[in-house]
ZADRENZA-981940 format. One line per field, with one value per residue (C-alpha): residue number from 1; residue in three letters; x, y, z. Coordinates in nm, 3 decimals. Each point is the difference from the previous one (the first is absolute). Layout:
<rs>
k <- [NUM/...]
r <- [ALA/...]
px <- [X/...]
py <- [Y/...]
pz <- [Z/...]
</rs>
This chain:
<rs>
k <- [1/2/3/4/5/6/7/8/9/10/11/12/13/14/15/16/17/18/19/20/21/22/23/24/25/26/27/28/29/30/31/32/33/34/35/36/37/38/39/40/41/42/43/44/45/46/47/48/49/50/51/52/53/54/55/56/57/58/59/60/61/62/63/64/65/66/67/68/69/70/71/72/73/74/75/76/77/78/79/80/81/82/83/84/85/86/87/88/89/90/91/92/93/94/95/96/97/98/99/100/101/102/103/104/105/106/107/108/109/110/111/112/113/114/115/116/117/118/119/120/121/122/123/124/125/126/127/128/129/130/131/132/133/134/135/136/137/138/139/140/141/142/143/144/145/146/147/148/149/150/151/152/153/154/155/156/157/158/159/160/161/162/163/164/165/166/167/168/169/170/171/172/173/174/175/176/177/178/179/180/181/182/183/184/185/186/187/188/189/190/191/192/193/194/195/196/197/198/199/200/201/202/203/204/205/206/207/208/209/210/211/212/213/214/215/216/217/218/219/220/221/222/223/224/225/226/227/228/229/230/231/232/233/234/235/236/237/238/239/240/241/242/243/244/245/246/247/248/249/250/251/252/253/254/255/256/257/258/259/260/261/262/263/264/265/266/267/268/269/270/271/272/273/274/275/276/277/278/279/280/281/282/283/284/285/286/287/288/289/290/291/292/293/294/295]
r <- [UNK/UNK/UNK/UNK/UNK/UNK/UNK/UNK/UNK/UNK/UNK/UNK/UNK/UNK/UNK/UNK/UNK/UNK/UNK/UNK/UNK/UNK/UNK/UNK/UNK/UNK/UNK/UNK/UNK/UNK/UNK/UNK/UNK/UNK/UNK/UNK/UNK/UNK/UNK/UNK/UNK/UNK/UNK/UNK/UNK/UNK/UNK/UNK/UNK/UNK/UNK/UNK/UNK/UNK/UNK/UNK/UNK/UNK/UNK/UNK/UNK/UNK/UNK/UNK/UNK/UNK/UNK/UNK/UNK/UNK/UNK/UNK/UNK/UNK/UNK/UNK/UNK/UNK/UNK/UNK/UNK/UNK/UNK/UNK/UNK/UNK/UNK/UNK/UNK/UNK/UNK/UNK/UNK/UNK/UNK/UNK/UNK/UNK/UNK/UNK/UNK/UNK/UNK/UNK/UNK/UNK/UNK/UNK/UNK/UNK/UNK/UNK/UNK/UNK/UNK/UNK/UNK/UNK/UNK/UNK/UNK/UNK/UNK/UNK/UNK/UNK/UNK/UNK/UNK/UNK/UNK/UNK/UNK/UNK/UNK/UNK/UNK/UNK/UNK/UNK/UNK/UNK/UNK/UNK/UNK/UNK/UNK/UNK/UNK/UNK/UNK/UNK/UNK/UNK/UNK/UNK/UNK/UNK/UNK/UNK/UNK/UNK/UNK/UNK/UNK/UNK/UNK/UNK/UNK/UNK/UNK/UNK/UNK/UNK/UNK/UNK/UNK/UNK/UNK/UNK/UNK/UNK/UNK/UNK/UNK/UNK/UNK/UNK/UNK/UNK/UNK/UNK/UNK/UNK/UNK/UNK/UNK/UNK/UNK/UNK/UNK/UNK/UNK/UNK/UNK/UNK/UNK/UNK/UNK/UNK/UNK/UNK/UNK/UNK/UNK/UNK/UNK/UNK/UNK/UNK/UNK/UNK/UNK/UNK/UNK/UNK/UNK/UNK/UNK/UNK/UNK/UNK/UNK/UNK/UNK/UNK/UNK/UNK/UNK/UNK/UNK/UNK/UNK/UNK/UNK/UNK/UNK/UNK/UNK/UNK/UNK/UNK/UNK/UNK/UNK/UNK/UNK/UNK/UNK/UNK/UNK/UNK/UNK/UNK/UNK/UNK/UNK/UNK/UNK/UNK/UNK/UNK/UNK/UNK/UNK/UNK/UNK/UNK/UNK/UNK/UNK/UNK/UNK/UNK/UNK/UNK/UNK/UNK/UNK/UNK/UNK/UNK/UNK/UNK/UNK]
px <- [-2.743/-0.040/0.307/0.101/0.034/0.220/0.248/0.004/0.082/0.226/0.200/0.031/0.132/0.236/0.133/0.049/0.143/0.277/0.098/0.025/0.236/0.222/0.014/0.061/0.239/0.298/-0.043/-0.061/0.345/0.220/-0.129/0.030/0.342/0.145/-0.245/-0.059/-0.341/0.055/-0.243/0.115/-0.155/-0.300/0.238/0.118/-0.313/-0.114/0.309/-0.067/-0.344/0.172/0.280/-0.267/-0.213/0.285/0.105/-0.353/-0.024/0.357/-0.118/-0.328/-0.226/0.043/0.034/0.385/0.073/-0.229/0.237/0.330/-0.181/-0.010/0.362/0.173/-0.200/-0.002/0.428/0.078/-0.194/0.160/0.350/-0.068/-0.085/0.239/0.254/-0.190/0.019/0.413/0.032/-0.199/-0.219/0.262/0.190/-0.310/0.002/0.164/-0.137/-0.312/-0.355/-0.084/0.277/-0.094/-0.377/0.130/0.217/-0.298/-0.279/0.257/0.060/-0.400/0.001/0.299/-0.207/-0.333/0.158/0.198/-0.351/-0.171/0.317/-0.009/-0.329/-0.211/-0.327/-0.220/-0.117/0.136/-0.188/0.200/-0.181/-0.107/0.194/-0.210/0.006/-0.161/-0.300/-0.245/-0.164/0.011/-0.261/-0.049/-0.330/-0.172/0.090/0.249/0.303/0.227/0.329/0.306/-0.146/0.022/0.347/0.101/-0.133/0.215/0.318/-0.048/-0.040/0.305/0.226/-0.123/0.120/0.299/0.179/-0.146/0.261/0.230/0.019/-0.080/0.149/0.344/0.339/-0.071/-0.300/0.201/0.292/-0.267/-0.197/0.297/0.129/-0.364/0.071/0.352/0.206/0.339/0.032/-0.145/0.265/0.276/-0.057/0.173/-0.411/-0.020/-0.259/-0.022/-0.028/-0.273/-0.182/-0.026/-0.088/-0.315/-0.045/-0.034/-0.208/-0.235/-0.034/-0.032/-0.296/-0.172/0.142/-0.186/-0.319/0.023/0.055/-0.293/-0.222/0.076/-0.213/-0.318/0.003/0.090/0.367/0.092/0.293/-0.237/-0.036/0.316/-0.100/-0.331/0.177/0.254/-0.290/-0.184/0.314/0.036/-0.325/0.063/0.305/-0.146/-0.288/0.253/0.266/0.324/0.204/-0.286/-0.030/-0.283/-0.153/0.047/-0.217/-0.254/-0.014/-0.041/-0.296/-0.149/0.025/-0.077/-0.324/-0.106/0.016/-0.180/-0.300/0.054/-0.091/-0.324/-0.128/0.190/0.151/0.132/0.190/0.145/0.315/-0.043/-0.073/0.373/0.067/-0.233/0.128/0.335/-0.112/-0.214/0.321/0.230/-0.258/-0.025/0.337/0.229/0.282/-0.233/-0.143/0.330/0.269/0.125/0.009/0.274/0.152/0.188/0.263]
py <- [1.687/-0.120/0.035/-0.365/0.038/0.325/-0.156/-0.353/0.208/0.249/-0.265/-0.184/0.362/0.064/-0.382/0.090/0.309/-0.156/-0.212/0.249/0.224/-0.284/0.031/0.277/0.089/-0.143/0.213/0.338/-0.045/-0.120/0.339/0.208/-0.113/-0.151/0.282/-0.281/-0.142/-0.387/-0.176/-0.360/0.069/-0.194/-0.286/-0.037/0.034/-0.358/-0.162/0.080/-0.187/-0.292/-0.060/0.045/-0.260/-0.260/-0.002/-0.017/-0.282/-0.126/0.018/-0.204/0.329/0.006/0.288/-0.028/-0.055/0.375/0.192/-0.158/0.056/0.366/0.020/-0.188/0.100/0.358/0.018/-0.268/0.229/0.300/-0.118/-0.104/0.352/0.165/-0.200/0.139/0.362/-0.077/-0.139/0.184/0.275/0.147/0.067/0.290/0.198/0.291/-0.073/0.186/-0.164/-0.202/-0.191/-0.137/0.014/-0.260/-0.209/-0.023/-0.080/-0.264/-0.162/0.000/-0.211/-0.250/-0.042/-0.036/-0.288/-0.133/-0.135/-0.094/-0.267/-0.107/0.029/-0.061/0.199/-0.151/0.208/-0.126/0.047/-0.029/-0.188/0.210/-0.022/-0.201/0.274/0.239/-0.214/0.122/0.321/0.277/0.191/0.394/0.112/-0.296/-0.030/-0.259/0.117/-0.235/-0.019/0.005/0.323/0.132/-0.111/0.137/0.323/-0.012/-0.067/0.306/0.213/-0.178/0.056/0.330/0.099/-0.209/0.175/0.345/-0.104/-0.109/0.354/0.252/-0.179/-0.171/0.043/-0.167/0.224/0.300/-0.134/-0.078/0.332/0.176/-0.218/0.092/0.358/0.037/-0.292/0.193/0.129/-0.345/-0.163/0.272/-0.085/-0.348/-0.148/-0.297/0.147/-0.280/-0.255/0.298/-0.052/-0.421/-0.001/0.231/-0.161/-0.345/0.149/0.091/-0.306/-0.196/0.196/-0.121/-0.364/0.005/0.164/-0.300/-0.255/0.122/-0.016/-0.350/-0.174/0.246/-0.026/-0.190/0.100/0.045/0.167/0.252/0.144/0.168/0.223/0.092/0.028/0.254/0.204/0.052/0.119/0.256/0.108/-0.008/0.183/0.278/0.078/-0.028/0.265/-0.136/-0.156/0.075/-0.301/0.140/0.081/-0.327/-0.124/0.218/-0.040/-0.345/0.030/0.179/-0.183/-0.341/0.185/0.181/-0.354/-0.161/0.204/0.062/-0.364/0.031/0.296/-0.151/-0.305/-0.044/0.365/-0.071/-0.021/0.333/0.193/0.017/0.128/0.279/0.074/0.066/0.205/0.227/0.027/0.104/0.266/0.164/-0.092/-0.102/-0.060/-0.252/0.017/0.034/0.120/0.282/0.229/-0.003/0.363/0.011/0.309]
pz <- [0.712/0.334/0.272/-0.014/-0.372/0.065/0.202/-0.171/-0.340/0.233/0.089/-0.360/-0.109/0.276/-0.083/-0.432/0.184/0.197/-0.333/-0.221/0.243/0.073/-0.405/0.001/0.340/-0.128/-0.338/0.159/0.236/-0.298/-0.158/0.230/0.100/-0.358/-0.201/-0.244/-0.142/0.066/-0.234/0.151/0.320/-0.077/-0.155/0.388/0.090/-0.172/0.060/0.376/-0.050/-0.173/0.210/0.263/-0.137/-0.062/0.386/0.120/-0.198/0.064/0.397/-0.042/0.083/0.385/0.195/0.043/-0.356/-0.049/0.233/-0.091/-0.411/0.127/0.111/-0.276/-0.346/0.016/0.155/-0.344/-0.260/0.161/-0.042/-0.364/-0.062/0.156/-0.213/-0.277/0.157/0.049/-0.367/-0.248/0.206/0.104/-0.263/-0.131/0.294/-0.166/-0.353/-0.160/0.202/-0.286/0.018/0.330/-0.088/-0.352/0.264/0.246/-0.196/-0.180/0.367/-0.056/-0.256/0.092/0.351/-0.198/-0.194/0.303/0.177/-0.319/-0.016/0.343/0.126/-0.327/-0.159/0.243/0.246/0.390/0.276/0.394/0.255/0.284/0.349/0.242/0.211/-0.187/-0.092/0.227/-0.084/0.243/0.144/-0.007/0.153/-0.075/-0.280/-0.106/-0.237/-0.173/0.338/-0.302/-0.152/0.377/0.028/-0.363/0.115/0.294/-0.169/-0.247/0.289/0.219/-0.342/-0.029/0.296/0.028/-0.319/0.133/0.290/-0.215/-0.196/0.258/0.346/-0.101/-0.132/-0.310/-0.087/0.058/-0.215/-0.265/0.006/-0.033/-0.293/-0.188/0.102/-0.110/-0.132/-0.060/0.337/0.162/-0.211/0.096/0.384/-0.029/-0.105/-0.229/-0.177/-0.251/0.249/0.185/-0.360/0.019/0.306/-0.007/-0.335/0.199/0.257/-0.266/-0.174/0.317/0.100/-0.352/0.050/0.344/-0.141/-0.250/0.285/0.201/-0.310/-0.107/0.224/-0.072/-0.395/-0.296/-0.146/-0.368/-0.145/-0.091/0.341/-0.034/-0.256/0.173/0.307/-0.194/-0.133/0.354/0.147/-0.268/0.069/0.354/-0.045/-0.201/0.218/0.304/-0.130/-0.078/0.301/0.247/0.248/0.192/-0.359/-0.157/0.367/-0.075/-0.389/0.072/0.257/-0.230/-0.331/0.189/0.204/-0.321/-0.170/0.242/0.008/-0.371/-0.093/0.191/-0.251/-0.337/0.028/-0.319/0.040/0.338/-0.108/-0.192/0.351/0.029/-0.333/0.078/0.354/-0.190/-0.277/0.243/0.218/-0.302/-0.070/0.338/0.113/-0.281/0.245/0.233/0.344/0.192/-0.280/-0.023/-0.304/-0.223/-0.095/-0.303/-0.007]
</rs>
């Protein structure tokens, strides 16, 4: 493999890479923060890329029509989810976990069958902002300039909810809310309110990980259970609630994809699968978890 080859497959890994942690962002903070497995994370995650797709193509495909696309798809799936979180999510928190795991995975479903009614089995495809139809060039080399903006905006919302957690108000209310909701809640806290509003964080990460992706690949309801499989994955290898982890999970299961395909393309996919399993074994409680000690 020559070094042009390197980097141009580098840089199609670091690109699956920033996908599948904006996949899987929004599902490590709910669980660190709500300690709850949300199995419709990758049902936001395709009705991100629909609503996505319906304004690009509600805007004609220009460049304005992208950002304002950007703004208003991912806020409007957000608030439909948080009125789920209000009305039925929240109603589990105290109950055994597979109540909410049943409730989830039925919000699944409903959202599954929600874009097969309005958008149809055919798979969509979003036109590309003009903007981004030049390719961009890296050493010489010329590398598609949306993948290097996609890139860019996983590591911008990276750090952004880093801020968010660790630098604000809000982050501390939160943190101590995952920590200890009785006290939080005998302080004067809302802690419910604490809950729907990390829980909308968290989905509005996935809805913008779909809204980025919609111009870049074709859409299908089905995405949303792949998407809700890869941030499993992602999860697992990460630890559970681990930011930083899920970044680095996702580097490498997009990287060791990438290079994967190259030895056995048909098993690509099956990379990640492995990455996990070899994880479990060495670390059972993932890169950046911490053990859990049972008294």
């Amino acid at each position: 493999m020559t070094g042009s080859e390197f980097l141009m497959q580098f840089m199609s890994g670091l690109t699956t890479a920033m996908i599948y942690f904006l996949i899987a962002a929004g599902l490590t903070l709910i669980l660190g923060v709500l300690k709850i497995m949300n199995f419709a994370q990758g049902g936001i995650y395709m009705l991100g890329a629909y609503m996505s797709y319906t304004f690009i193509k509600l805007f004609g495909g220009t460049n304005y029509g992208f950002w304002l696309t950007l703004a208003i798809a991912p806020i409007l799936v957000t608030a439909f989810f948080c009125v789920v979180e209000v009305f039925l999510i929240r109603r589990f928190y105290e109950k055994p976990a597979i109540y909410i795991l049943l409730m989830t995975y039925g919000v699944l479903l409903v959202t599954y069958d929600l874009a097969r009614m309005s958008w149809g089995w055919i798979i969509k495809t979003a036109p590309m902002p003009p903007m981004f139809q030049r390719p961009f060039e890296i050493f010489g080399l010329f590398f598609p300039l949306y993948n290097v903006f996609l890139i860019f905006m996983g590591f911008f919302i990276f750090f952004f909810i880093w801020f968010i957690i660790n630098r604000t108000s809000w982050g501390k209310i939160m943190r101590a809310a995952a920590d200890d909701r009785e006290m939080t809640a005998a302080l004067g806290i809302n802690v419910p309110w604490v809950f729907t509003a990390v829980f909308g964080l968290g989905a509005w990460i996935a809805a913008i990980g779909g809204a980025l992706v919609a111009p870049m690949a074709g859409l299908s309801a089905d995405m949303g259970v792949e998407a809700g499989i890869i941030a499993f994955i992602v999860v697992v290898i990460a630890g559970l609630g681990s930011l930083p982890g899920a970044l680095l999970a996702s580097f490498i299961c997009g990287e060791v994809q990438a290079f994967g395909i190259l030895v056995l393309p048909e098993l690509a996919i099956a990379f990640m699968y492995l990455v996990m399993v070899i994880v479990l074994i060495v670390r059972p409680w993932g890169l950046f978890g911490k053990p859990v000690i049972i008294k």
